[in-house]
N, C-alpha and C positions, 0 to 999 in steps of 0.2 A: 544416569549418574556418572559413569566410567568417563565419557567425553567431557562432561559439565566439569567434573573433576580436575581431568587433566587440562580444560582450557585455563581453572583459576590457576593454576599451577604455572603455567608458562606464556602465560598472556600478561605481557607489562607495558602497563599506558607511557606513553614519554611526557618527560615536562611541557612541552610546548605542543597543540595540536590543532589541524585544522578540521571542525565537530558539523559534519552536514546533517541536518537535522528534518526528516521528511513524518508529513502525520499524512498514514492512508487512512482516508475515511471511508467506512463503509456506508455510503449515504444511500438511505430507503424512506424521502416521505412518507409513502405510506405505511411505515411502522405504525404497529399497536400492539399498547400496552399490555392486550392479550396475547399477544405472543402468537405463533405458528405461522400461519399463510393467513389471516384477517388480517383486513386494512382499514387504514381509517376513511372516513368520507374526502373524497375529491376535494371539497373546500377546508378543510383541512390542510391537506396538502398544501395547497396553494398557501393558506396562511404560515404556516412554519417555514417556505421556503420563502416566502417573500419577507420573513421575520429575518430569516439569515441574511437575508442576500443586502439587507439593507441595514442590520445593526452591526456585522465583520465588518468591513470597510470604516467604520464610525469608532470603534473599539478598539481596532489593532492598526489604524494607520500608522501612528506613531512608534511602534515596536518594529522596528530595525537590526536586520545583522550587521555585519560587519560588513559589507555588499550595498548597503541600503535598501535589500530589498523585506518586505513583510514576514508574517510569517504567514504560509500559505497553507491549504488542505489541496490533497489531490482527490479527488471526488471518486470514488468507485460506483457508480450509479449500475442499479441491477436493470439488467438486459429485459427479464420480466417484465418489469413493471416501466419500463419506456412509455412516456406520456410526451407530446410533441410542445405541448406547451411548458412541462412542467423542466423539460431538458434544454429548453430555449432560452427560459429564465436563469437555468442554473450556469447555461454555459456564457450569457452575457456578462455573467458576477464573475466567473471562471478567468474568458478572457481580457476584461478588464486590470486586469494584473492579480486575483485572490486567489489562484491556484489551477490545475488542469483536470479534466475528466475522461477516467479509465472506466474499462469493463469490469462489471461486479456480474455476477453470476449464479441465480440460486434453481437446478432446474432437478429431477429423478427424485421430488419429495413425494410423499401421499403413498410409499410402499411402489410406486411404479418407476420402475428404472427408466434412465432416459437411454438415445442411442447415439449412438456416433455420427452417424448421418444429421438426427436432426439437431443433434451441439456445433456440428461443426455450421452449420445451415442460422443458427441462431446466432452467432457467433458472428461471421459474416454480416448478415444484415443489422445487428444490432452498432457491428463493427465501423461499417461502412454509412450510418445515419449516424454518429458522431463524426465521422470526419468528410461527408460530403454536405451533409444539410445541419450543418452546428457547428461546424470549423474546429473540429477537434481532432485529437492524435498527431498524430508524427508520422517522420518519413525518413530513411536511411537513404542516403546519395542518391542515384536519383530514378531510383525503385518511385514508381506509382502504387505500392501499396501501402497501404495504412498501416503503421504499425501498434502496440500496444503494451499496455502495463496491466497483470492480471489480478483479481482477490477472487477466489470458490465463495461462493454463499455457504454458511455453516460447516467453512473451513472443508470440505468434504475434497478436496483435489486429488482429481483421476482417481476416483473412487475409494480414497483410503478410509473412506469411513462406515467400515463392516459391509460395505456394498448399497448403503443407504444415502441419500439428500443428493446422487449424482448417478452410477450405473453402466459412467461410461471408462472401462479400464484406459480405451487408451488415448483420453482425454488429453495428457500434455503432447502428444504427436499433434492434435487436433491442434492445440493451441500453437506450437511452431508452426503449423502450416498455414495458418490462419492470420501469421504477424504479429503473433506475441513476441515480447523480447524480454520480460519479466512475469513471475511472479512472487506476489509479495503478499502472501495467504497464513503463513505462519510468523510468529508462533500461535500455535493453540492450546495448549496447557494452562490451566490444569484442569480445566471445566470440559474438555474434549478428549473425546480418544483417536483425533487425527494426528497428533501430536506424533513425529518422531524422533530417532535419539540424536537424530544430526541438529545441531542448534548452536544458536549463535553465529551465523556462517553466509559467507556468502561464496557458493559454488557454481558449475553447472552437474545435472544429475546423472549418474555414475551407472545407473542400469536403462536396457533399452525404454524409449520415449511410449511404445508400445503399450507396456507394461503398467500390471497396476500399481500405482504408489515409487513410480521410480527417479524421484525426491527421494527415498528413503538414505537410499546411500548417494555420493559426490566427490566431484572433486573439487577440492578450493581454489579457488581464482587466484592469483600472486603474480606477480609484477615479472615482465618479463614475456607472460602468454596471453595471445590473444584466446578469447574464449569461443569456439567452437559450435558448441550445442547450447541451444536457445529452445526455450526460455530459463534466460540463468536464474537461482533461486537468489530471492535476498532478504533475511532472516530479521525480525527485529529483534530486541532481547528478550531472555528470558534467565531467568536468575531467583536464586534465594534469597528470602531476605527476612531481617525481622521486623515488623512494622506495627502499625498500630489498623487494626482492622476489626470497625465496629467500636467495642468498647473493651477490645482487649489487645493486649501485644502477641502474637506470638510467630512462629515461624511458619511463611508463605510462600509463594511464588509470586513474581511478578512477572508477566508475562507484556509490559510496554501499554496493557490497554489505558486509556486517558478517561475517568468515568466520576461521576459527583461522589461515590463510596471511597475510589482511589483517585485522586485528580493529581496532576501535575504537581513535583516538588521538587528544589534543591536535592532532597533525602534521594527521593527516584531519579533524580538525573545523575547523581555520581554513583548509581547503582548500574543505571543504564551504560555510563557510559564505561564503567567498569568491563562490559563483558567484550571491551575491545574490539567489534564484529570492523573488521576491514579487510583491506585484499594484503596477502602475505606479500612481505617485503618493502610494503608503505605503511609502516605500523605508524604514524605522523598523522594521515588521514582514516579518521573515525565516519561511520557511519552508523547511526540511529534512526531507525524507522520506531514509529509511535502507531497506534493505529487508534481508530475510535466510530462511534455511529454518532453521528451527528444531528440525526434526524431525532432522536431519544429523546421525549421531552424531558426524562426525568437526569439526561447528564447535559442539558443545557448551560447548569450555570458552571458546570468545567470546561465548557469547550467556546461559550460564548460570554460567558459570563465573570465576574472578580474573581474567580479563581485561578482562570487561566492569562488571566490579564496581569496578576501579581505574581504567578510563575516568571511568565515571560521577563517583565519589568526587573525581577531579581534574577533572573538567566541573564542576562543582556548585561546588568549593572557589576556582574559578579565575574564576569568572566574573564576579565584581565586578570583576577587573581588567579584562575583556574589553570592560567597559560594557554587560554581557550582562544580560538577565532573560528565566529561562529558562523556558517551558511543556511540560511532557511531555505530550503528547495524543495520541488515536487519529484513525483516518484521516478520522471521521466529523467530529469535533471541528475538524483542521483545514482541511475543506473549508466548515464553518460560519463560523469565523472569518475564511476567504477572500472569503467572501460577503462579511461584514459589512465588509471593506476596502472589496470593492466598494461598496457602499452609503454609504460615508463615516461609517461609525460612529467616533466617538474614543474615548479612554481607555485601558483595559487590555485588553488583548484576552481573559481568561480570562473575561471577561462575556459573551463570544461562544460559547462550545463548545458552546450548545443553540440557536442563534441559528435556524436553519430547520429543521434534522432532528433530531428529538429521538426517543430511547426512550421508547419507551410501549406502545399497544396494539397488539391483532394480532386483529381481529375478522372476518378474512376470508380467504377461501381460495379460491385458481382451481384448475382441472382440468387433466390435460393429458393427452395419448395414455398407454394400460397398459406402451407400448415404453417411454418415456421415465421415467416411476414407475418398473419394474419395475429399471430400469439403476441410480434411486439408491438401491434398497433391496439390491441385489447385495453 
């Protein structure tokens, strides 16, 4: 409350702004409706992504930013459940222009902690089959490693959740060394208790990399310094607010998730964009991460459906009045253009979306234990 507090207090939007708008998808075909670690059948699977891959493109061609480009998901596909066919399909719809595919991540569930060795060992190889045999991820100048964009399964990162759904304290070291360069895991309030009280923000993290949960404290990013310590945090909103949920009004939180109970709205987007999250010094350039599971059948018709199609429609039509110009981008896109605030770059910001990590090549490949291969070939 104390930060929440003091950001509405001194966080003021400007009339005119340029609004980059990223939705990280936590995408898991084999979700089920059962919840935990069941999945659904194989053919399943197959059915729901080939439902997506082929009604997105048919539904949101026409929804344009100011860029002319779509509005894109960034795919957070979990390492687990790595299926060769089912990531071949996702990443053709991917690189056709619908968006790019990061590491999702759900491992230390069932009461058995996971370890470092073998996170960093999954990590890798899960790492390196998106960007050697799928054409995926990025590359900073002209490093041969892959680099990447992160979400924790069950929000649990570097173990902040009571020592549960992960195990490994010093997990974001893992992930720096591994070629992370983001992540993008919070918020998670109010359904979780990963949640901490830095929000709203986009920093890099403020105690050693080591350490359990050292996200908790940061420093914020602001115009002028190059950032440092990677993987920088980058926050979607999270905010009060009074709405209508269920069949009553009353006071919630909104934590950016996009789902058929809460789906996309004018009401949420000047809520969203209320909590100002940018880099200090370029208060002009807003950034909004969304996040969602897309795989859900039951928040289909918000994320594929007339609801998020008459979002957009009225985001798009409305936005001159807002003094808005709007960028749809993926998560990598706006971690590049974060940068380039930092760095004091001017003008427009869609000059920026290849600014330090860019797609391209993938001419290398690490090894890692047969236990850990063998898990993402399952």
């Amino acid at each position: 409350m104390p930060d929440y507090l003091w950001q509405r207090l001194t966080r003021h939007l400007p009339k005119r702004s340029h609004v980059m708008v990223a939705m990280a998808d936590h995408f898991e075909p084999a979700v089920s409706p059962e919840g935990g670690r069941s999945r659904v059948p194989y053919d399943e699977q197959e059915r729901r992504l080939e439902r997506w891959c082929e009604e997105y493109p048919r539904r949101f061609a026409n929804l344009r930013d100011a860029d002319g480009r779509p509005f894109v998901h960034t795919y957070f596909y979990p390492a687990e459940q790595y299926d060769n066919g089912l990531l071949s399909q996702l990443a053709d719809h991917a690189n056709a222009g619908w968006g790019e595919i990061e590491v999702h991540l759900h491992h230390g569930a069932g009461g058995v902690a996971d370890t470092p060795e073998n996170t960093r060992c999954l990590l890798l190889e899960f790492r390196d089959l998106l960007a050697h045999k799928h054409s995926c991820l990025s590359y900073a100048g002209e490093s041969d490693e892959p680099r990447y964009a992160f979400v924790h399964g069950n929000f649990a990162l570097a173990n902040s959740y009571q020592g549960r759904a992960c195990g490994v304290d010093s997990e974001m070291q893992i992930l720096a060394e591994t070629g992370c360069y983001a992540d993008m895991t919070l918020p998670s309030a109010p359904f979780h208790p990963t949640q901490i009280r830095k929000v709203n923000s986009l920093y890099e993290c403020g105690l050693p990399l080591t350490q359990r949960a050292p996200h908790r404290k940061g420093t914020d990013l602001q115009r002028g310094r190059t950032p440092q310590k990677f993987p920088i945090m980058v926050q979607g909103p999270l905010l009060f607010d009074y709405r209508a949920n269920g069949h009553s009004w009353g006071l919630g939180i909104d934590n950016a998730a996009v789902t058929t109970a809460l789906p996309a709205s004018l009401h949420r987007w000047r809520k969203w964009k209320s909590a100002a999250i940018g880099v200090k010094g370029r208060p002009e350039w807003l950034f909004i991460k969304l996040h969602c599971h897309g795989m859900y059948p039951k928040d289909e018709n918000a994320l594929l459906g007339p609801l998020m199609q008459q979002f957009l429609g009225d985001l798009l039509s409305s936005a001159p009045q807002r003094g808005e110009t709007l960028h749809f981008v993926t998560a990598r896109e706006m971690v590049n253009i974060i940068l380039a605030a930092c760095d004091g770059r001017e003008g427009n910001p869609r000059d920026y979306r290849d600014y330090r990590f860019k797609r391209g090549r993938s001419p290398r490949t690490d090894s890692c234990s047969a236990d850990a291969s063998a898990v993402l070939r399952q």
